[in-house]
C-alpha positions as a Markdown table, in Angstrom:
| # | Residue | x | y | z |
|---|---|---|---|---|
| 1 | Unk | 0.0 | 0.0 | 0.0 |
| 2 | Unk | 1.4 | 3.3 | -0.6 |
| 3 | Unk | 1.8 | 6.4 | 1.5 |
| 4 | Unk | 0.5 | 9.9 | 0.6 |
| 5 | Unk | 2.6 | 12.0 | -0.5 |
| 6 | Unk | 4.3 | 14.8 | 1.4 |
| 7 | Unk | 3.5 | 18.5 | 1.7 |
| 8 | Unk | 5.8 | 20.1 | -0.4 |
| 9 | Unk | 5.3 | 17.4 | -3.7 |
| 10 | Unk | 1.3 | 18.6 | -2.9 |
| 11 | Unk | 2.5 | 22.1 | -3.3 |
| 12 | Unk | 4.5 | 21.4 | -6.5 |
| 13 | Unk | 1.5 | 19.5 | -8.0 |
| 14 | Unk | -0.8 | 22.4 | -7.5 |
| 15 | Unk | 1.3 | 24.2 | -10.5 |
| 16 | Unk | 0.7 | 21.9 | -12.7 |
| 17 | Unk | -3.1 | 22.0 | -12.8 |
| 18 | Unk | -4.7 | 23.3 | -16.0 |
| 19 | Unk | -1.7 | 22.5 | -17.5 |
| 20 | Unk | -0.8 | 19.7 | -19.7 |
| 21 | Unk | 1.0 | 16.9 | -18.5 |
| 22 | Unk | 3.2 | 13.4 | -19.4 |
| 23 | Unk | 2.9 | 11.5 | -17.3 |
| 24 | Unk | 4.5 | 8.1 | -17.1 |
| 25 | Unk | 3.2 | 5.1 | -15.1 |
| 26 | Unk | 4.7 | 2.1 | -13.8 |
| 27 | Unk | 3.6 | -0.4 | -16.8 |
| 28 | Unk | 5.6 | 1.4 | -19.4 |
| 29 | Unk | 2.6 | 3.7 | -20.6 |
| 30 | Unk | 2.8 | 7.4 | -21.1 |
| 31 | Unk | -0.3 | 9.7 | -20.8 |
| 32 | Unk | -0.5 | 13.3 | -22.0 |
| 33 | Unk | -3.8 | 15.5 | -20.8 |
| 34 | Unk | -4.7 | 18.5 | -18.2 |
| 35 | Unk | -4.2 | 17.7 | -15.0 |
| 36 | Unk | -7.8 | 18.4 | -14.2 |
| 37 | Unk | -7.2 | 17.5 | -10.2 |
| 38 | Unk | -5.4 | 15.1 | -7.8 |
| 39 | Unk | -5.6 | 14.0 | -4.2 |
| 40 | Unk | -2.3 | 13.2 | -1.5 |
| 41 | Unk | -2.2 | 9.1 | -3.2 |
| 42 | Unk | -1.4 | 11.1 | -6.1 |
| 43 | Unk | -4.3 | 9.6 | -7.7 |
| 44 | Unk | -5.1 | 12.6 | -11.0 |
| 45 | Unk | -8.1 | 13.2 | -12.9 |
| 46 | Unk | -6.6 | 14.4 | -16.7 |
| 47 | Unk | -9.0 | 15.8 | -19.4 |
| 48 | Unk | -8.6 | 15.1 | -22.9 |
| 49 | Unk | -5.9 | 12.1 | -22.3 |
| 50 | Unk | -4.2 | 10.7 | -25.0 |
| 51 | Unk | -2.1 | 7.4 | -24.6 |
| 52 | Unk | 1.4 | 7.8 | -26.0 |
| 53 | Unk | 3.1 | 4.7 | -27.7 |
| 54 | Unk | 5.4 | 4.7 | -30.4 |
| 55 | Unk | 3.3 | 3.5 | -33.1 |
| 56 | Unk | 0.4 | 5.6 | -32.4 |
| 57 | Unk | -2.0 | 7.9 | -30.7 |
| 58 | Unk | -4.6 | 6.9 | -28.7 |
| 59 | Unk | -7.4 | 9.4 | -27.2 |
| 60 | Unk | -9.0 | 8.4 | -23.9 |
| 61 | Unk | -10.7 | 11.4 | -23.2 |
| 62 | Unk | -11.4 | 12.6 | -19.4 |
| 63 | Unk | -9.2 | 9.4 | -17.6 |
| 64 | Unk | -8.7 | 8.8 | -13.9 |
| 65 | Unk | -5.0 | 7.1 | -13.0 |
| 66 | Unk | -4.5 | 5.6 | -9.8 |
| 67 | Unk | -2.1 | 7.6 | -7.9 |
| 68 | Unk | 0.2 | 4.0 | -6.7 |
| 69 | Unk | 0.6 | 3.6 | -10.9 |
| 70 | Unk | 2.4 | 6.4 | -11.3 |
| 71 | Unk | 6.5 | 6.8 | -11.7 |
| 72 | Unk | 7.0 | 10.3 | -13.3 |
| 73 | Unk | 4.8 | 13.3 | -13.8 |
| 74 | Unk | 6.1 | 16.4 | -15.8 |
| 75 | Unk | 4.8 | 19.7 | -17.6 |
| 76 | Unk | 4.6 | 18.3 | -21.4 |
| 77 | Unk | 6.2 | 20.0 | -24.1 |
């Protein structure tokens, strides 16, 4: 089970919403959208995700990601 997350990474987060996002979970996957919320598991709402692979785009539309699936979350380009 994992913890929540401290403080200061809640702070940090709080920049990043309305923005778009990459973020990259645990399985390999990588999801771009607007980080639309989150909680302290990290768990994030994004609008207008799209999953990333090399071959293709994929659009998932509003998409909820559990929080314990995530390894990296960073503005996108």
């Amino acid at each position: 089970m994992s913890s929540p997350i401290t403080l200061p990474t809640l702070r940090l987060m709080s920049e990043y919403v309305d923005t778009q996002v990459l973020v990259k979970l645990r399985s390999g996957v990588k999801l771009k959208g607007v980080l639309k919320t989150y909680d302290q598991h990290l768990n994030l709402v994004l609008g207008d995700a799209e999953e990333i692979s090399e071959a293709s785009i994929r659009r998932l539309g509003l998409t909820l990601v559990r929080g314990d699936s995530v390894v990296v979350i960073t503005p996108a380009a």
